[in-house]
C-alpha positions in Angstrom: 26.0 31.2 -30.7 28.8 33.7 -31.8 28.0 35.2 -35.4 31.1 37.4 -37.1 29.7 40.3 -39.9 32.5 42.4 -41.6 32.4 46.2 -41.0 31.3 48.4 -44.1 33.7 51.2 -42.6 36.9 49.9 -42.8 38.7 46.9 -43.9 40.0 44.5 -41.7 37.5 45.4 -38.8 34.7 42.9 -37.6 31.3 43.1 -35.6 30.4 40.5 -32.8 27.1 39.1 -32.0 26.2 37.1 -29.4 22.6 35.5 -30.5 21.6 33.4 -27.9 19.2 30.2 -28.0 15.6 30.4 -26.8 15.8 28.9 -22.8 13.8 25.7 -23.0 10.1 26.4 -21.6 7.0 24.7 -22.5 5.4 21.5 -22.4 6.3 17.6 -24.4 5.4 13.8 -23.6 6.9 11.2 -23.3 6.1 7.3 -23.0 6.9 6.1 -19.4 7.9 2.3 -19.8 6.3 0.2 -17.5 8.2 -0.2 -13.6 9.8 2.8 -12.8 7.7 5.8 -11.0 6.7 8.6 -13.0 9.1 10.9 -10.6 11.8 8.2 -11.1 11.4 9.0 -15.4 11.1 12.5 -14.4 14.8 12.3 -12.4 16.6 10.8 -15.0 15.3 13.2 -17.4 16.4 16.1 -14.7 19.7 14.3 -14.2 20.3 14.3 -18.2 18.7 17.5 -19.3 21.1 19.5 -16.5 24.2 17.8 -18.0 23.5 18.6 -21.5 25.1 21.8 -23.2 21.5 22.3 -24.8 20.3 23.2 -21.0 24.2 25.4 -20.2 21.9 28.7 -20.8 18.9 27.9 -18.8 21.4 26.5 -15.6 22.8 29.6 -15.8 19.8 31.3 -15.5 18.6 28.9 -12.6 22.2 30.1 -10.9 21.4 33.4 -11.4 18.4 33.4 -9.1 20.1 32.6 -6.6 22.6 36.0 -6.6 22.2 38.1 -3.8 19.5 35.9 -1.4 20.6 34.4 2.0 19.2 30.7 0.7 22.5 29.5 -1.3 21.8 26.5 -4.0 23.3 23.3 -2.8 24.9 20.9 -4.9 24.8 21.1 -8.6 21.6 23.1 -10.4 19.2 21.4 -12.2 16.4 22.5 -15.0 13.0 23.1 -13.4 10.8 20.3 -14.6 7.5 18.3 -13.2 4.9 15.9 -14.9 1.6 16.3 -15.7 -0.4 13.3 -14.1 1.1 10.3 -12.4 1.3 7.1 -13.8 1.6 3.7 -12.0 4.6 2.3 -11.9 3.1 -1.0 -13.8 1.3 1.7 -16.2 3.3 2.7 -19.0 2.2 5.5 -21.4 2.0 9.0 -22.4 2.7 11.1 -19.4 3.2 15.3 -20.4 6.5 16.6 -19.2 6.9 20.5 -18.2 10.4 22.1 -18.3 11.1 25.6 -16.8 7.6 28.3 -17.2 6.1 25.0 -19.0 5.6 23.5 -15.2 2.7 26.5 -14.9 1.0 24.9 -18.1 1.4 20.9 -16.0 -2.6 22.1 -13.8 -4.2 22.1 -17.5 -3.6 18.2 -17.5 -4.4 17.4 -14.3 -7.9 18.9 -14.2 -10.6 18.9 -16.9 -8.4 16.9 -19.5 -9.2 13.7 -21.4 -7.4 10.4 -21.1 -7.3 7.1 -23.0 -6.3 4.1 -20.9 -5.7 0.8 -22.6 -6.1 -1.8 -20.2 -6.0 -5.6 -19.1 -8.3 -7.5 -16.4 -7.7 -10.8 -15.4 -10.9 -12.3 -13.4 -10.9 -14.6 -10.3 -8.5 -12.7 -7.7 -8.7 -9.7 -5.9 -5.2 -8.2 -4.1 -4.7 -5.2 -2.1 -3.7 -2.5 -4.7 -6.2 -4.3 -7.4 -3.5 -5.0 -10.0 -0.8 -7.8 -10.2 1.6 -6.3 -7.8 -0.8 -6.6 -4.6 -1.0 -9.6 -2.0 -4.1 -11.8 -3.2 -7.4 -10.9 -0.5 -10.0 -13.0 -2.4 -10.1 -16.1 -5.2 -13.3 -16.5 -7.1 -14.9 -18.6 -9.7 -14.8 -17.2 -13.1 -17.0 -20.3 -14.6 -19.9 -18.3 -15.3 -18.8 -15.8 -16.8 -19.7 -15.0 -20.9 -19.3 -12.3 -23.4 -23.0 -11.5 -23.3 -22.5 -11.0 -19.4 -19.7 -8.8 -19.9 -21.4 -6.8 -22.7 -25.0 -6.5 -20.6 -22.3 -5.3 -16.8 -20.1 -2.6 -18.9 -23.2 -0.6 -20.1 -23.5 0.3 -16.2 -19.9 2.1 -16.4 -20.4 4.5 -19.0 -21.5 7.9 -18.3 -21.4 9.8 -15.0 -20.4 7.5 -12.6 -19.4 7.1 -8.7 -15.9 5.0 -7.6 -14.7 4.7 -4.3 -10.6 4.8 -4.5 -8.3 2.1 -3.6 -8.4 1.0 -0.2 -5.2 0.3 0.0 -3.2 3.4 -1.0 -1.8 6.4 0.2 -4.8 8.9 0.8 -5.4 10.1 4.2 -7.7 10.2 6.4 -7.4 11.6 9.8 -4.2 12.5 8.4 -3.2 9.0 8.3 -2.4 7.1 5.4 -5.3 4.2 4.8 -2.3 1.6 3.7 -1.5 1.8 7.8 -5.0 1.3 8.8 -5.0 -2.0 6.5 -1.1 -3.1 7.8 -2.7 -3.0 11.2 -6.6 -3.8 10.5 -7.5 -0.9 12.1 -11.6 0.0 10.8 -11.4 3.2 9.3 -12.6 6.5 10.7 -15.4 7.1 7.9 -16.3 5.2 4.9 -14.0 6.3 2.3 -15.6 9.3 0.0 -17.1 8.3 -2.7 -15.9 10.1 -6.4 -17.8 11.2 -9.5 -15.9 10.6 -12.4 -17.3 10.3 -16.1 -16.6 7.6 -18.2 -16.7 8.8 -22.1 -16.0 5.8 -23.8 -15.8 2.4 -22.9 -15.3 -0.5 -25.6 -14.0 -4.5 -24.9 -12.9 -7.2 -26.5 -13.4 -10.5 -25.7 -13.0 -12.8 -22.9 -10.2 -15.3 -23.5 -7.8 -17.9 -21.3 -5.2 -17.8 -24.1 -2.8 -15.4 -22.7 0.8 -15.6 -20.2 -0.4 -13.8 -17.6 -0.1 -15.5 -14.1 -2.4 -15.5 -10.7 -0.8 -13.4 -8.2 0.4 -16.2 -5.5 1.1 -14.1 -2.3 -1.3 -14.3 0.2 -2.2 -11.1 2.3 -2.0 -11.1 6.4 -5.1 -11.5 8.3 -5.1 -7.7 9.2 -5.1 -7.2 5.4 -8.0 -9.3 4.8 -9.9 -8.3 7.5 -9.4 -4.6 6.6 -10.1 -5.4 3.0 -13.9 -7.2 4.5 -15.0 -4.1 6.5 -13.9 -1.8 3.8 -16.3 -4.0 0.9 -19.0 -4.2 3.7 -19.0 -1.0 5.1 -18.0 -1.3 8.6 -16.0 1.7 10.5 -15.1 2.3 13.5 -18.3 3.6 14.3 -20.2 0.3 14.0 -17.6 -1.8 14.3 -19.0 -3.7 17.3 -21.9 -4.8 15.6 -19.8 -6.7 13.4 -17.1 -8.6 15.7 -18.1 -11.6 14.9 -18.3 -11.7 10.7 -14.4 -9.7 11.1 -13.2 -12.2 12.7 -14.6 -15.0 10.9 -12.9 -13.0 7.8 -9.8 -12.6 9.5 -9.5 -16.0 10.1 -10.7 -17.7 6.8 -8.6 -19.0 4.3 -8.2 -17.1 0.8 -10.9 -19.4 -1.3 -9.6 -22.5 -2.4 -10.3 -22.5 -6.2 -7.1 -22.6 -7.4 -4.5 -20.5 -8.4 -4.7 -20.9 -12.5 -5.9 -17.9 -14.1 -8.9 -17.4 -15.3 -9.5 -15.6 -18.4 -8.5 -11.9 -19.5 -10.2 -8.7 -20.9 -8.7 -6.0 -22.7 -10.8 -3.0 -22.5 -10.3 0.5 -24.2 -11.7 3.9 -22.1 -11.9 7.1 -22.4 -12.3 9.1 -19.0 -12.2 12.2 -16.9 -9.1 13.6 -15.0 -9.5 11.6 -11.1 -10.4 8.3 -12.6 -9.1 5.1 -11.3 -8.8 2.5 -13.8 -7.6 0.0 -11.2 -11.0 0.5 -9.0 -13.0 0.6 -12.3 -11.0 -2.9 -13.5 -11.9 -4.1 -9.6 -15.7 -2.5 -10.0 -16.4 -4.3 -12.9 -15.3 -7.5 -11.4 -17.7 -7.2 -8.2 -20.1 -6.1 -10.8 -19.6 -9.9 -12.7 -20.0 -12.0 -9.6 -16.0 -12.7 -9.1 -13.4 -10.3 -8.7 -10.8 -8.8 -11.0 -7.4 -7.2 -11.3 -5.7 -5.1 -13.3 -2.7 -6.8 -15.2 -1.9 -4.6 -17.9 -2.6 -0.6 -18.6 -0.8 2.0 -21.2 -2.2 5.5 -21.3 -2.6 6.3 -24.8 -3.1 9.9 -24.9 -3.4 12.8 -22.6 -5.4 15.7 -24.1 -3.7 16.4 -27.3 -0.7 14.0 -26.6 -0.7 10.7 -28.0 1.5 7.6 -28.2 0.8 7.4 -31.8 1.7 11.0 -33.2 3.6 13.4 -31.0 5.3 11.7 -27.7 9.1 10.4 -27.2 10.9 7.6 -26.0 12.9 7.9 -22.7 15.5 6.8 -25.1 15.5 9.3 -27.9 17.3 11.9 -25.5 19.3 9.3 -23.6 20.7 7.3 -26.7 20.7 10.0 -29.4 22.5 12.8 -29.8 21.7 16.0 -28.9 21.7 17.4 -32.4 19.1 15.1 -33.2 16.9 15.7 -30.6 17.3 19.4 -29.8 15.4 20.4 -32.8 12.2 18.2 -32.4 12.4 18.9 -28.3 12.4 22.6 -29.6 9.3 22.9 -32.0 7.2 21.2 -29.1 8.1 23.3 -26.8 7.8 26.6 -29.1 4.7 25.5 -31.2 2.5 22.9 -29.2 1.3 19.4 -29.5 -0.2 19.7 -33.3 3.3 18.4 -35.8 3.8 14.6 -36.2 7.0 13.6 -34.3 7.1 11.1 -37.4 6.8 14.7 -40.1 9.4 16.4 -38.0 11.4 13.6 -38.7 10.7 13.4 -42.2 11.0 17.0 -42.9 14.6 16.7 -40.8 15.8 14.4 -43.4 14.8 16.0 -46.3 16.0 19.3 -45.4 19.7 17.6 -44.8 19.4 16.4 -48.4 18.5 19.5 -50.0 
């Protein structure tokens, strides 16, 4: 920004200054929508940010540390910027952005920070990943199941509690992933390590069959399903042997004939500690029931001092506003923390452009 002042010496004469804007650093949310992956929402805000003349200042100063070292930048620079807690892909909700020295704030939301989950279960199927988008392992009966039984199960999952994570995911162990293991129905190593996590608040509605959600229909290989029985029974390698006969009765048997309608669905509200699966505790609660359940539905709605319903954006309010618009609200986050109303700033932005 370029300011002109006339000189009190001599007519005619001016004074230039150069005031430049603050470089963007600090912390803001956003809501991820549900299906892409939170570093997929984190490119596209990379890819935008970088081309925006809001940004020209701190690309130049991203540039500029790269003068005089051996290591030359490749390719066009980009803003420094990084999340503060993966989401799901299915998941959609707040999820806190970093941008430039904000990245160094991200560790305070990955480690002792609150988090709301709002979430769906459907009972009567069980996949590999425990949510909709998994191969179906198990069908079960859902025909006992009350309110009162759901009620009496949940008061088991509040507090300090143990989870065992996914089965099928990415952690490692032997420095192998444990999704190969199940590809090839390999027992694992160990039993997979058990977690404390605590669970602050817990609340659910009630059961009900009146909702659109469908079955998954895709069946899972026999290596799945036989990974996915030693895993629930706690077989390894180690005692494997002991076992050959149930494994391969489970590799070979049929997912449960019960049909594939849906059975009914659960919304249920928590409140929980940083390293908490809410697909394993959706999955938990339905071993807990007597049948099995996935997780259909979950939107994170708040992280610490972050929540969908005060201060986080829209992918959209950068990509399909302009920049005048947004600059100043991305700002006072940045500057001044999570405290303002995104709906006040708003307000106030209005009022001041009457006045």
């Amino acid at each position: 920004m370029i300011l002109s002042f006339s000189n009190p010496r001599g007519p005619g004469l001016q004074l230039i200054k150069t005031i430049k804007r603050p470089l963007m650093n600090g912390v803001f949310a956003v809501n991820k929508p549900s299906g892409p992956s939170s570093a997929g929402v984190v490119d596209q805000l990379k890819e935008y940010f970088s081309a925006s003349p809001i940004f020209a200042d701190d690309i130049k100063q991203v540039k500029g540390g790269f003068k005089g070292k051996k290591r030359k930048y490749k390719g066009k620079p980009k803003i420094k910027i990084g999340h503060g807690g993966t989401l799901d892909p299915l998941a959609q909700g707040v999820m806190v952005i970093g941008i430039g020295n904000g990245t160094k704030q991200l560790q305070n939301y990955l480690g002792a920070c609150s988090k709301t989950y709002r979430a769906t279960a459907l009972f009567g199927v069980a996949t590999t990943t425990y949510d909709s988008e998994g191969s179906v392992i198990f069908r079960s009966s859902t025909d006992h199941l009350t309110d009162e039984l759901v009620a009496q199960t949940l008061d088991k999952f509040r507090g300090e509690i143990s989870q065992v994570p996914p089965a099928f995911s990415a952690l490692k162990m032997d420095g192998k992933p444990l999704y190969e293991y199940a590809r090839n129905g390999e027992p694992l190593p160990n039993a997979i390590e058990a977690r404390q996590c605590k669970i602050d608040t817990l609340e659910a509605g009630k059961l009900t069959n009146e909702h659109g959600y469908k079955s998954p229909e895709t069946l899972a290989t026999p290596e799945e399903r036989k990974f996915a029985y030693m895993v629930e029974n706690g077989i390894t390698k180690a005692n494997e042997k002991d076992h050959e006969v149930d494994i391969v009765k489970a590799q070979e048997q049929a997912v449960e004939d019960v049909g594939t309608n849906p059975g009914p669905t659960l919304e249920i509200e928590f409140t929980v500690s940083s390293g908490t699966y809410i697909r394993t505790l959706i999955h938990d609660i339905g071993r807990a029931l007597g049948t099995h359940a996935i997780m259909v539905k979950l939107v994170r709605e708040s992280q610490g001092p972050w929540s969908l319903d005060k201060n986080t954006f829209e992918v959209s309010d950068f990509t399909d506003r302009d920049s005048s618009k947004w600059e100043p609200e991305l700002r006072h986050y940045l500057e001044h923390g999570p405290e303002s109303s995104l709906q006040d700033l708003r307000a106030k932005s209005v009022t001041d452009a009457n006045e």
